[in-house]
N, C-alpha and C positions, 0 to 999 in steps of 0.2 A: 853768799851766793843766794840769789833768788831763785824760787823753783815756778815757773811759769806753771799755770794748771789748762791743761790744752781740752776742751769741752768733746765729749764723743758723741759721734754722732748715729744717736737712737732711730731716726726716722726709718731709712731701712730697713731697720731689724722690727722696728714696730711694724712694718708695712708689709712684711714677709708671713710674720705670725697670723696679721689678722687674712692673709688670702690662705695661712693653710685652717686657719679656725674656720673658713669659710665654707673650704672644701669641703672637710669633715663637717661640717650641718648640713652639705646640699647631699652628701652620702648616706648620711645619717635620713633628709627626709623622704629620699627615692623611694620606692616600692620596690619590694624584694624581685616583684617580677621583672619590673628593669634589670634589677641587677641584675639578674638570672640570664636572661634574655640578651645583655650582653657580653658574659663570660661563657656563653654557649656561642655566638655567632663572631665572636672578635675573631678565632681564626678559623670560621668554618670555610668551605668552598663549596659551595652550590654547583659548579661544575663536575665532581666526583661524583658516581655513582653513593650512594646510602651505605653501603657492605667494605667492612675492613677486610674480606676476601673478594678480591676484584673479579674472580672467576664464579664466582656465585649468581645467578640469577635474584633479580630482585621481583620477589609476591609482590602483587597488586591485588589488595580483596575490592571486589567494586560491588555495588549494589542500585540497580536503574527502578525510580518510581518513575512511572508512566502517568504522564497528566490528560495526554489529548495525544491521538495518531486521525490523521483523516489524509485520503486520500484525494490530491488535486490534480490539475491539466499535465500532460506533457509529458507523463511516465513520473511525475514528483510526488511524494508522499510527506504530510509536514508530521514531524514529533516532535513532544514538548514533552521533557522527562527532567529530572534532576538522578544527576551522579554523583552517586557517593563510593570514596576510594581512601583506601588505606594502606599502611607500608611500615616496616619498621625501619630507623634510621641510625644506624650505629652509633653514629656521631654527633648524635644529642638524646643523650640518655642523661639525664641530670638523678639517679638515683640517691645521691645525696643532697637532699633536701628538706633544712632544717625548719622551713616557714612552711613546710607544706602545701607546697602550689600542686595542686590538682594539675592541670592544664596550661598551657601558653597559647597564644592566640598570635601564627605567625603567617605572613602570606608568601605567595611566588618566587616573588622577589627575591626573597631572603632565602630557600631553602630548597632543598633539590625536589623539582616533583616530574610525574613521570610524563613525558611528550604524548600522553594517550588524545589520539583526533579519533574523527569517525573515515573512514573509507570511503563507501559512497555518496558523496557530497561531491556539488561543485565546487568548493573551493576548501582544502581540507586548512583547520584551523586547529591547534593545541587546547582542548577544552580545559588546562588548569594553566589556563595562563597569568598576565601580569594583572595582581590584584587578587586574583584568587586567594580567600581566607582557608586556614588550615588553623587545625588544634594540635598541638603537640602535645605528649604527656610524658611523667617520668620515666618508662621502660624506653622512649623510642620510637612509639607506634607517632604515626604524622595521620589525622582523618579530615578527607578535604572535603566538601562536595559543592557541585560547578550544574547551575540551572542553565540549561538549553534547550533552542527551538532552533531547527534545523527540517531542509526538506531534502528527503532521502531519495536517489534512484528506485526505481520501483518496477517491474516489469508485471504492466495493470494486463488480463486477462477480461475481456469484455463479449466472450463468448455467451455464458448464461444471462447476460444482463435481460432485465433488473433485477434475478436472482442470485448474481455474482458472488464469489466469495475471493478474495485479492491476498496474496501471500506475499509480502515484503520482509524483504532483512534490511538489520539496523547493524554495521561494522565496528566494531570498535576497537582499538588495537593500538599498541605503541607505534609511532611512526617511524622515528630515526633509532632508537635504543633498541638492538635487539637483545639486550640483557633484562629486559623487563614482562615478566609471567605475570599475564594475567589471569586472574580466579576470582569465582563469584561466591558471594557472601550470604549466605541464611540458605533456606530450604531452594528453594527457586530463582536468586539471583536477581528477583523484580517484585516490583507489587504494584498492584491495580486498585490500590485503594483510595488514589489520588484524582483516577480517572475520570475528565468530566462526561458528562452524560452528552453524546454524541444523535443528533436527530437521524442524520446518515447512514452512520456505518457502526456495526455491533463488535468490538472487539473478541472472537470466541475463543483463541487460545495463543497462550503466546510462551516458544519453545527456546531454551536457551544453549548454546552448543558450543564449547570453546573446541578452539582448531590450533594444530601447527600452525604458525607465519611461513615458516619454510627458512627459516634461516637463525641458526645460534638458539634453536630450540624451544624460544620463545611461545607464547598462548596470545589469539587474541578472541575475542568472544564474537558470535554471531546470533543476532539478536531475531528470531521468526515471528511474523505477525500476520495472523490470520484474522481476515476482516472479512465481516458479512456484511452487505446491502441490508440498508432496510426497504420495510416495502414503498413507503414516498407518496403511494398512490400510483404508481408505474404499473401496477397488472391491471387496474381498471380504465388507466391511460390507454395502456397498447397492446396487452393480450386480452382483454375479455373484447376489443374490437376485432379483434383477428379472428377470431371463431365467428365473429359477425357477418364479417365479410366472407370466411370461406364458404358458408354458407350462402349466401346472396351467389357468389360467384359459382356455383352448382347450381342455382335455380333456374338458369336459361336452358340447360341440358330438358327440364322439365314440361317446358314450352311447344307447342306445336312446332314440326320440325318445317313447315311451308311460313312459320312467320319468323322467318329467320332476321328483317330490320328491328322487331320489337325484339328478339335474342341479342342482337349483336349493342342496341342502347341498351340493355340491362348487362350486358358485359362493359362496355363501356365505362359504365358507372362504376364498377368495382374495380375496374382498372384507375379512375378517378381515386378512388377509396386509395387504394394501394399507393398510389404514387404521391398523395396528400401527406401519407401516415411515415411514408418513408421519408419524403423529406420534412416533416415535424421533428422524425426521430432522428436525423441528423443534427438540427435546431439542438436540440436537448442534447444531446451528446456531444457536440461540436470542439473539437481541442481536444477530448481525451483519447489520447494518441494507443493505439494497441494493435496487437500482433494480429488477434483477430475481431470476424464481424462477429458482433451479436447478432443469435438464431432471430432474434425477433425481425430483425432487419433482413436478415436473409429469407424471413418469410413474407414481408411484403415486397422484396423484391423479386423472389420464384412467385409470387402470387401474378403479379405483372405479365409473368411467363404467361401462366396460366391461364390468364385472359386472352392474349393472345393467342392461345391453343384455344381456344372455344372461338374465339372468331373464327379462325383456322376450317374448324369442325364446321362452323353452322355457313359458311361459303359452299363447302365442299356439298354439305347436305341437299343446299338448295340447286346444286347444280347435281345431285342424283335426280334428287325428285322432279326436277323438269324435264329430265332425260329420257325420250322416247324409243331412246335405240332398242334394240335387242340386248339381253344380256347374253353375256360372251357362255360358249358353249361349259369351259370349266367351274362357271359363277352357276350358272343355272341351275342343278340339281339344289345349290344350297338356297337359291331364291325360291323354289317350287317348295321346298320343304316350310321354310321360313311365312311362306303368304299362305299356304293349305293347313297347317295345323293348330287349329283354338289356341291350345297355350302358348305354341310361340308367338300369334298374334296378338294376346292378351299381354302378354309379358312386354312385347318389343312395340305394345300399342301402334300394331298397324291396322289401317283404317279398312273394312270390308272392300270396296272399290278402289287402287291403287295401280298405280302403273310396275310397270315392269323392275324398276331398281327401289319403291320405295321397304320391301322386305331388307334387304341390304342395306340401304342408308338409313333403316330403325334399329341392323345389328351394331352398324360403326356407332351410332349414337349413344346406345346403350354402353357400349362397350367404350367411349370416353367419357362419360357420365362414370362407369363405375371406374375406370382408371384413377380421374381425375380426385374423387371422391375416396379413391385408396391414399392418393396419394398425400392432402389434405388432413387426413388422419394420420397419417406416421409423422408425418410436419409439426402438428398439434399436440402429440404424445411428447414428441422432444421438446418442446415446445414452454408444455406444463410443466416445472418443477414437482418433484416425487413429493 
């Protein structure tokens, strides 16, 4: 009997070994942190809350540098801050770690972070969205942080201007998750050591306040920011003229009361003045939208008034002083007193030879000269910053 010798066939088996020898070298030259990275995320869910207790609130430590706040047209205020936010995450704690990785370097994508937007924005966005880098580390803790510039509703006050001081809040808060507490991180919760040097506006204090959301107990923080004007050159612009002109605008009171056309063109003029300055300061302000006027505007607009009450006056005056009539029996005793006695003549500069109403039309005179001149002053009081 012949014993046929039937050849086996090697290829196979030679072909299997060298793909698992393969294997093992491409394991062997990965970085521990791959590894790491994915025996931590092969069955995580980024959809679950962080906490193996589902009724727990999950901390959010956050900490806002401030780079730039200025405030612009239309009730908007722009910030330019980086946020930094922190959280522990149950479900990647790699406490056994034999290569001792410090840190993992993971983003959005991969791992669950919190929907924190800002509120007052027009269009509200997820500041640790897709792309966002995070650090993870062995106990758990995840530390993101997310650079933004955003322009905040703002409700600008433009009453003192240009000595204004504008208080704005900055929202921040979980949007849809209301299992998410947020708390801020270090003494103060911000720093301003990043702030650039603004020509405008002085940043003088900025107040940090975490509140209820009002639902499932959650925090979200509320960010205060009190901004001062600077000066620009705005009080040698339009208040050291304002004292100019209230002044000019009293000098016609001073005028002989019979040349009442050279009174009423020196009013004129400061009516000019006023109406010039009001609409410059329109010009200048033009767009920034607010509740109310500024006083300086409200003074060259009462000023306007007030030229017109001095035309008013010096019409009136010269139709005393041409008037021949008698004065009426109840006027009289006060006109007789007023034309006969030195000092009232001195004072109310009435002329030795006058007709019969100019004693009276030197009292009305006097007496909106000093009206006018009270009035001017309490204007100007409010007027000057303390």
């Amino acid at each position: 009997m012949i014993l046929e010798f039937q050849p086996r066939n090697y290829s196979s088996t030679f072909l299997l070994a060298c793909l698992v020898l393969l294997q093992l070298s491409l394991i062997r030259s990965q970085k521990p942190e791959t590894i790491l990275r994915r025996n931590l995320l092969s069955n995580y869910n980024k959809e679950l809350l962080p906490r193996e207790n589902n009724s727990a609130l999950v901390n959010v430590s956050t900490y806002l540098v401030i780079k730039r706040i200025e405030p612009k047209k239309n009730f908007m205020v722009t910030v330019q801050a980086n946020l930094f936010a922190t959280w522990m995450d149950d479900y990647l704690k790699y406490t056994d770690n034999p290569d001792d990785i410090k840190n993992l370097v993971v983003t959005a994508d991969e791992v669950w972070v919190p929907d924190i937007t800002i509120y007052n924005v027009e269009l509200t966005t997820k500041l640790f969205g897709a792309g966002s880098r995070c650090y993870l580390y062995p106990s758990g803790k995840l530390s993101c942080k997310r650079r933004f510039s955003v322009s905040i509703y703002c409700q600008l006050d433009y009453k003192e201007w240009p000595h204004d001081t504008q208080v704005c809040e900055l929202f921040i808060g979980a949007w849809a998750e209301t299992r998410v507490n947020l708390v801020t991180m270090g003494k103060n919760g911000y720093s301003l050591n990043l702030l650039r040097n603004n020509p405008r506006w002085l940043v003088k204090n900025v107040t940090v306040n975490p509140q209820p959301i009002g639902h499932g107990g959650a925090i979200y923080i509320r960010y205060n920011f009190e901004l001062k004007r600077k000066d620009m050159g705005h009080y040698n612009e339009y208040v050291a003229p304002a004292m100019i002109i209230a002044l000019l605008s009293l000098s016609p009171f001073w005028l002989p009361r019979d040349r009442g056309l050279l009174r009423i063109a020196m009013t004129m003029v400061t009516l000019t003045l006023n109406a010039l300055f009001l609409q410059h300061l329109g010009f200048d302000i033009l767009g920034w939208s607010g509740d109310t006027v500024p006083k300086i505007g409200q003074f060259y607009r009462d000023g306007i008034y007030m030229n017109l009450f001095s035309v008013l006056i010096t019409a009136v005056l010269r139709l005393l002083c041409s008037t021949e009539a008698a004065v009426p029996a109840y006027l009289a005793p006060i006109s007789a007193f007023l034309g006969s006695s030195p000092v009232t003549r001195t004072v109310l500069c009435v002329p030795p030879k006058t007709g019969p109403w100019h004693p009276l039309a030197a009292l009305l005179d006097r007496a909106a000269f000093l009206a006018a001149a009270l009035i001017y002053f309490l204007v100007l009081v409010d007027l000057v910053p303390a």
